[in-house]
C-alpha positions as CSV (number, residue, x, y, z in Angstrom):
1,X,21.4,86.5,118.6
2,X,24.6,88.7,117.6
3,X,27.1,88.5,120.0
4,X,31.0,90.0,119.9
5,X,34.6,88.9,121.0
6,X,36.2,91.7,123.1
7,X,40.1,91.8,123.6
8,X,41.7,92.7,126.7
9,X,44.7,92.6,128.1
10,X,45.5,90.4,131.0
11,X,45.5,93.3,133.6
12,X,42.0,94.8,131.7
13,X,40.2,91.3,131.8
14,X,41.1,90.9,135.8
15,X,39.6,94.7,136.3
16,X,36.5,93.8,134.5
17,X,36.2,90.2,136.3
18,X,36.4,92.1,139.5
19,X,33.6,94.7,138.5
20,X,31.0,92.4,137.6
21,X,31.8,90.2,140.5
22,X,31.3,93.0,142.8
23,X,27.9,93.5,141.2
24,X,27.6,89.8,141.7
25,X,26.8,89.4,138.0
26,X,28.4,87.6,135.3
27,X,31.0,88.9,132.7
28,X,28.5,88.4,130.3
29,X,25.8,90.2,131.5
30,X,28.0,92.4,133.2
31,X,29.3,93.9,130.0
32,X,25.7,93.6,128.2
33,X,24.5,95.9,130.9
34,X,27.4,98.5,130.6
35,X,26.6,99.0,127.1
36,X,23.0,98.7,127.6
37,X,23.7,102.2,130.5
38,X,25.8,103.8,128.0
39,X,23.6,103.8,125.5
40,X,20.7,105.1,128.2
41,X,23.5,107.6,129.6
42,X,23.8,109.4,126.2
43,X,20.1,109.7,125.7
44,X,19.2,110.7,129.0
45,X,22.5,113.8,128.2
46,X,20.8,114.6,124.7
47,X,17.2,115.3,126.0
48,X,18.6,116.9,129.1
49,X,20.3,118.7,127.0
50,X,17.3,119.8,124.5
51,X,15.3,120.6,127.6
52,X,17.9,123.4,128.6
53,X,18.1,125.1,125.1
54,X,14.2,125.1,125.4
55,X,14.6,126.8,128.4
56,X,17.5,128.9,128.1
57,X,16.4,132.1,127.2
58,X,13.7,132.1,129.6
59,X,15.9,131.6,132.3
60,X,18.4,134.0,130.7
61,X,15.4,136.2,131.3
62,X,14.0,135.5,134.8
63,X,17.8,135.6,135.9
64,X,19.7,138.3,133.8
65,X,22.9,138.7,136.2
66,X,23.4,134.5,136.3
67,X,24.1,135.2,132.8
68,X,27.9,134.3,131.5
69,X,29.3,137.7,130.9
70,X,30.6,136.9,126.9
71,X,27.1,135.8,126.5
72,X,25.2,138.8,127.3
73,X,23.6,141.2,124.3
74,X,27.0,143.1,122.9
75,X,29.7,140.7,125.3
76,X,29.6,143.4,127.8
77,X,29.5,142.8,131.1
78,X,27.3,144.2,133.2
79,X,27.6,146.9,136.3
C-alpha cells in the first residue's frame, strides 16, 4: 500500500497530535481520515452545487423578488 512522509514543523506536529488524540485516534488514521473527508467534502460541494444550477431558474421563477438585482433580465432592479 502507498503511503507518504508529511513534514511539519514542531509546533504543526504537536497541533495535529492533539487533534487526533481528541478524536481518540491515531496520527495515522487520523490524518488518513482527514483526507479521506476532504475528498467527500468536495464532492458532496460539486453535486450540491450541480443541484442548484438545475434548479436555479425555477426558483428564479417561483421567487422573482429573491432574485440578486444585477442578475435580473437587463441588470435592472426592480420596483
Amino acid at each position: 500500500m502507498p503511503s507518504l512522509n508529511v513534514p511539519f514543523t514542531d509546533e504543526e506536529l504537536e497541533g495535529v497530535r492533539a487533534a487526533a488524540a481528541a478524536e481518540g485516534k491515531s496520527l495515522k488514521q487520523y490524518l488518513h481520515d482527514l483526507g479521506v473527508r476532504e475528498m467527500q467534502r468536495k464532492q458532496f460541494v460539486a453535486g450540491a452545487s450541480a443541484w442548484a444550477d438545475r434548479l436555479r431558474d425555477e426558483f428564479d421563477d417561483a421567487f422573482p423578488d429573491e432574485v440578486p438585482s444585477a442578475e435580473r433580465q437587463g441588470g435592472t432592479a426592480a420596483a
